[in-house]
N, C-alpha and C positions, 0 to 999 in steps of 0.2 A: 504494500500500500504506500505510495507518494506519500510526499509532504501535503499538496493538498488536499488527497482526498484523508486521509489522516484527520486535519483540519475539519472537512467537512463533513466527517461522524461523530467527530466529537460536539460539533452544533448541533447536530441531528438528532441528541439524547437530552432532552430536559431535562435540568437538574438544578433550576429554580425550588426553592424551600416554601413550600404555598399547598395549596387544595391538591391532594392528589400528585402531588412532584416533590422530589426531594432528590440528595444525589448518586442515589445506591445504582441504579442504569449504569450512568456514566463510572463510577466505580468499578463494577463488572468489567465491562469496558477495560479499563486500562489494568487489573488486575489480570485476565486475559490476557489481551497484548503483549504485558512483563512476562508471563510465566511460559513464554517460548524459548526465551533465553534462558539456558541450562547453567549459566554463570552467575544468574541471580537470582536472590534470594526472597521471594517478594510475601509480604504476611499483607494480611487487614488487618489493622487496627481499630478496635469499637470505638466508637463514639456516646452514640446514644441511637434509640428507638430502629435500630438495624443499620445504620448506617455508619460507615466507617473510611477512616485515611488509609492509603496504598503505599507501603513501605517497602522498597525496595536495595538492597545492598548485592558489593560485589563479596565480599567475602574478606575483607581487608579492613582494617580499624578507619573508622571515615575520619580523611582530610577536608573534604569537600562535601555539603551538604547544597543540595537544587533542588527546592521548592517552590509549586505553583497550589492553587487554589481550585476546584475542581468544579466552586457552584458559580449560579451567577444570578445575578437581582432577578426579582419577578419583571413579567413579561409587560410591556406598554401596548394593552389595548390585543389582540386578536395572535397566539403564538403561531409564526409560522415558519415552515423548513428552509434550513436553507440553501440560496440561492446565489450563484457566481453570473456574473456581468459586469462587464468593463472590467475583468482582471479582479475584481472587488467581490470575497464573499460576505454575501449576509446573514445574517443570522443571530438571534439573542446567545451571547458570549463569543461570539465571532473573536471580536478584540479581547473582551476583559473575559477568560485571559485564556480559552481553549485556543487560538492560534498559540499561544507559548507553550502549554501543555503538549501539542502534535509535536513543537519543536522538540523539548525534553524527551518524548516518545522517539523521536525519527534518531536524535544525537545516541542514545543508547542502542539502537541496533545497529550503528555505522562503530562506534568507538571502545573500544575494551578498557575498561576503566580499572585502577587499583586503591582503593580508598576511596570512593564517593557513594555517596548516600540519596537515593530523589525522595522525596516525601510529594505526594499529591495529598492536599485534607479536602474539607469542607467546611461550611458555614464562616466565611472570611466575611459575607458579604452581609451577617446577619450578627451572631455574637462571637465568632472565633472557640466556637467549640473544639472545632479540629486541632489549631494551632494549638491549645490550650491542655487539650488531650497529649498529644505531641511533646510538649513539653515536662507536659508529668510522668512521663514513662520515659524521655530519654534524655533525660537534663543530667545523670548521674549515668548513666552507659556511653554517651560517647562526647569525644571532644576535639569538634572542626576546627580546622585553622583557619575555614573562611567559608563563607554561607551564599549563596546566590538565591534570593526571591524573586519575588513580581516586581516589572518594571513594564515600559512602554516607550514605545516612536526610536526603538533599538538605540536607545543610548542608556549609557550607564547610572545608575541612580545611588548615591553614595549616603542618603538620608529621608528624614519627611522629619513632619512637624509632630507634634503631639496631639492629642485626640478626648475632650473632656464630654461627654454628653451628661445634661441633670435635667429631671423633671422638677418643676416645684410646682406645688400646690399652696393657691394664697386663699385665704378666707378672711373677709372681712364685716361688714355687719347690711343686713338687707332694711328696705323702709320703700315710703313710698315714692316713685321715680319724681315727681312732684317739689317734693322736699330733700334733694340731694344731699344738705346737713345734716339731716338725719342719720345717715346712713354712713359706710364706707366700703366706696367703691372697689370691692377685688379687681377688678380689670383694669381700672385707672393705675390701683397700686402696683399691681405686675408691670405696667408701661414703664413706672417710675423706678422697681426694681433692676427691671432691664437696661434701662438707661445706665445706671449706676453696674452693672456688670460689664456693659459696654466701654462705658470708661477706665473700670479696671485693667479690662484685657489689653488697651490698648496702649497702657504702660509696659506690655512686654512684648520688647523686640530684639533682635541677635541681631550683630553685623554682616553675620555668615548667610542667618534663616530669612533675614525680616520680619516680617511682622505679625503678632497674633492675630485670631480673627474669630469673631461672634456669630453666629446664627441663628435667629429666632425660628425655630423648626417647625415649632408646631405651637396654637393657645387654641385653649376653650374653655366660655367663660359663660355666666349668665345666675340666677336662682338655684341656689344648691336645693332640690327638691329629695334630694334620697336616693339611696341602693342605686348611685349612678346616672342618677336620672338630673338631668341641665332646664332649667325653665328661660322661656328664652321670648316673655312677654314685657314690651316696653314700657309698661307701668311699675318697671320694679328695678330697686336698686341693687344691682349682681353681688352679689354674699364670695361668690366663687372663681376661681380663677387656674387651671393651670396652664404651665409652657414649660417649653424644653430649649434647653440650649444648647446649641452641638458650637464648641470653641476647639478654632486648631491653635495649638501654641507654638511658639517661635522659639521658649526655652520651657526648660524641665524646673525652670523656680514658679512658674507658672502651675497649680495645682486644683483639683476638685475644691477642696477646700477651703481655698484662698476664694474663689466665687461665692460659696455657700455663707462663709462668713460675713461678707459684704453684703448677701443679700440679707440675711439676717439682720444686719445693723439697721440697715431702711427700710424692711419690715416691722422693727420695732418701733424706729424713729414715727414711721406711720400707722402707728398700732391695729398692723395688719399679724395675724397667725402664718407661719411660713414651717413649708416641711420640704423636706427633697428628697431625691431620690438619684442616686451617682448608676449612671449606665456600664459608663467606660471612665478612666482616668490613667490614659495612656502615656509614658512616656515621648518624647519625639526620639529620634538615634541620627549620628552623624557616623559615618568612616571616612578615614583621609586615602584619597585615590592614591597614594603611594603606596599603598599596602597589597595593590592591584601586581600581576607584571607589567614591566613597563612597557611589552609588545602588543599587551591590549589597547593600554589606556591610549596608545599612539595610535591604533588602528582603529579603534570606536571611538564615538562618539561621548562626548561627558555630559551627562545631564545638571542642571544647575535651577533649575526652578523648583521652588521650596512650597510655591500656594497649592500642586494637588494633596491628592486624599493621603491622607491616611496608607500605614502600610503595615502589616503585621510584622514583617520583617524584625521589625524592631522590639516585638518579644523574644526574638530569637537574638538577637545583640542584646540583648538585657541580661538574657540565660545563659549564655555559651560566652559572654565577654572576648568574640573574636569580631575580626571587620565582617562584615555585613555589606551586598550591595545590590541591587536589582540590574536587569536586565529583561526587556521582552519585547515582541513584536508589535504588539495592540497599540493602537492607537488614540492616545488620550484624551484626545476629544471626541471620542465614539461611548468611553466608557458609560456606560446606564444611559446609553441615548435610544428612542423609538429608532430603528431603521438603522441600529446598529450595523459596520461593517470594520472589515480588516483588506487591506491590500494586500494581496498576495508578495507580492513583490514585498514584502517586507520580510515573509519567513524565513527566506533563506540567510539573511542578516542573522538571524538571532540561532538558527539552526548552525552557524560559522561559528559565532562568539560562545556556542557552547564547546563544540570541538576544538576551538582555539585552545578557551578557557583550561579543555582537563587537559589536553597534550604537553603545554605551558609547566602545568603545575607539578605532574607527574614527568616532566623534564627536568627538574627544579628550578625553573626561573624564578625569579622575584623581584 
């Protein structure tokens, strides 16, 4: 099976986390694939509710550890199969990130490896069950000297930002819409809370990362009527409030709690009741491309923009305290887009920089 069409089954297996889909298919899939190779060693690793990450080794203490992500966001509007035109295939996780995965796939049946490890998980795109799983079983068996995740638009990725999401729920006191003194507004005060987290975040910035940054994700607000229930008639002063804030940070002094506390204080300052709820409180991670060989970093591309997402990667620099870096095909402005697509013409780039990468390391350059 080519690199494309490689590509184009592994689109072809839903493995969105929703009604009826999940990533066990696609799992299959590439646990098959692996276990033609009589050189490696490939287990499943449980997760939760049957589904599990594909762990694969050559039989060597891992130097090198290549991990990709195996799910992908739910689908925008009508899923369907896909489709190559103009050189371009489509299809929900085209880009993020089954074009890298075929490549990981295609590199291991071209190159006989001594010391690397791939890990395929799931649920990257949801809470990081995989990675997380991953790490509690092999934080204490083994120790890479260098780690390759997801990346994108085949340049090198040496870090990301950090990753805070909090719900808060504000409660304030209900009256009649009428007489707005009466009462205290939960919605107004959430505005005012917000504000006041927005100007915290944006006292944290790195000369390297730039700048932190705030997102109001999600509010809903209105008459706390009970067991979940929002009343939502303009003769009443809103009792209730909550919202989510998803903050990427710029440095690691930046924290969950550094937010909560703030918002705490102008909760009280407006004697509003205030509760949270911490999603994620993620580190960011840097590596210095020096730690790369220097026949890659001269031959590919260096990635330097610090405003995408989030990356798990950087649980794995937290655990394993080795350099850490991404690489992959997909293209970042397709990520979680309707009418996703991946250029072909990219694959073969990231399908090089893996055979580069292990021939390199296991030559000992550095």
């Amino acid at each position: 099976m080519n690199l494309t069409d490689l590509t184009k089954q592994l689109v072809s297996i839903p493995s969105y986390v929703g009604q009826g889909s999940n990533e066990i298919k696609v799992g299959e899939f590439i646990f098959d694939y692996l276990k033609q190779f009589n050189c490696l060693k490939v287990v499943k690793q449980p997760v939760c509710d049957g589904r599990f990450n594909v762990v694969a080794t050559d039989g060597f203490p891992t130097k090198l550890l290549v991990c990709g992500h195996i799910d992908t966001v739910e689908p925008k509007g009508k899923l369907n199969m896909p489709v190559i035109k103009d050189n371009k295939l489509y299809g929900l996780g085209s880009s993020d990130m089954k074009c890298t995965i075929a490549c990981m796939l295609s590199t291991i049946a071209k190159v006989k490896t001594k010391g690397v490890m791939w890990l395929f998980y799931i649920d990257e795109e949801y809470d990081f069950l995989g990675m997380n799983k991953f790490i509690a079983e092999y934080k204490n068996k083994i120790k890479p000297k260098l780690i390759i995740g997801e990346g994108s638009d085949n340049q090198i990725r040496n870090g990301c930002r950090g990753l805070i999401e909090i719900k808060f729920t504000v409660t304030g006191k209900t009256g009649h819409a009428s007489r707005p003194e009466n009462g205290n507004n939960a919605i107004i005060g959430s505005q005012v809370i917000f504000e006041a987290l927005r100007d915290e975040v944006a006292k944290f910035t790195d000369k390297f990362v730039g700048n932190s940054s705030i997102n109001l994700a999600s509010i809903n607000g209105g008459l706390n009527l009970g067991n979940g229930q929002i009343g939502r008639q303009g003769n009443n002063i809103p009792d209730y409030c909550e919202f989510i804030i998803d903050v990427r940070t710029a440095t690691n002094k930046l924290r969950a709690e550094t937010l909560i506390k703030t918002a705490r204080k102008i909760a009280v300052k407006n004697k509003l009741k205030l509760e949270s709820f911490i999603r994620h409180d993620k580190l960011g991670w840097f590596s210095p491309f020096e730690k790369l060989p220097k026949s890659i970093t001269k031959k590919y591309k260096i990635w330097s923009d610090f405003r995408s997402g989030y990356v798990d990667t950087q649980m794995l620099n937290e655990t394993f305290s080795c350099p850490c870096y991404g690489f992959g095909c997909g293209q970042g402005d397709q990520a979680h887009k309707a009418g996703e697509f991946v250029s072909l013409n990219n694959l073969i780039t990231t399908e090089n920089f893996f055979n580069d990468l292990i021939k390199k390391l296991e030559g000992g350059e550095n």
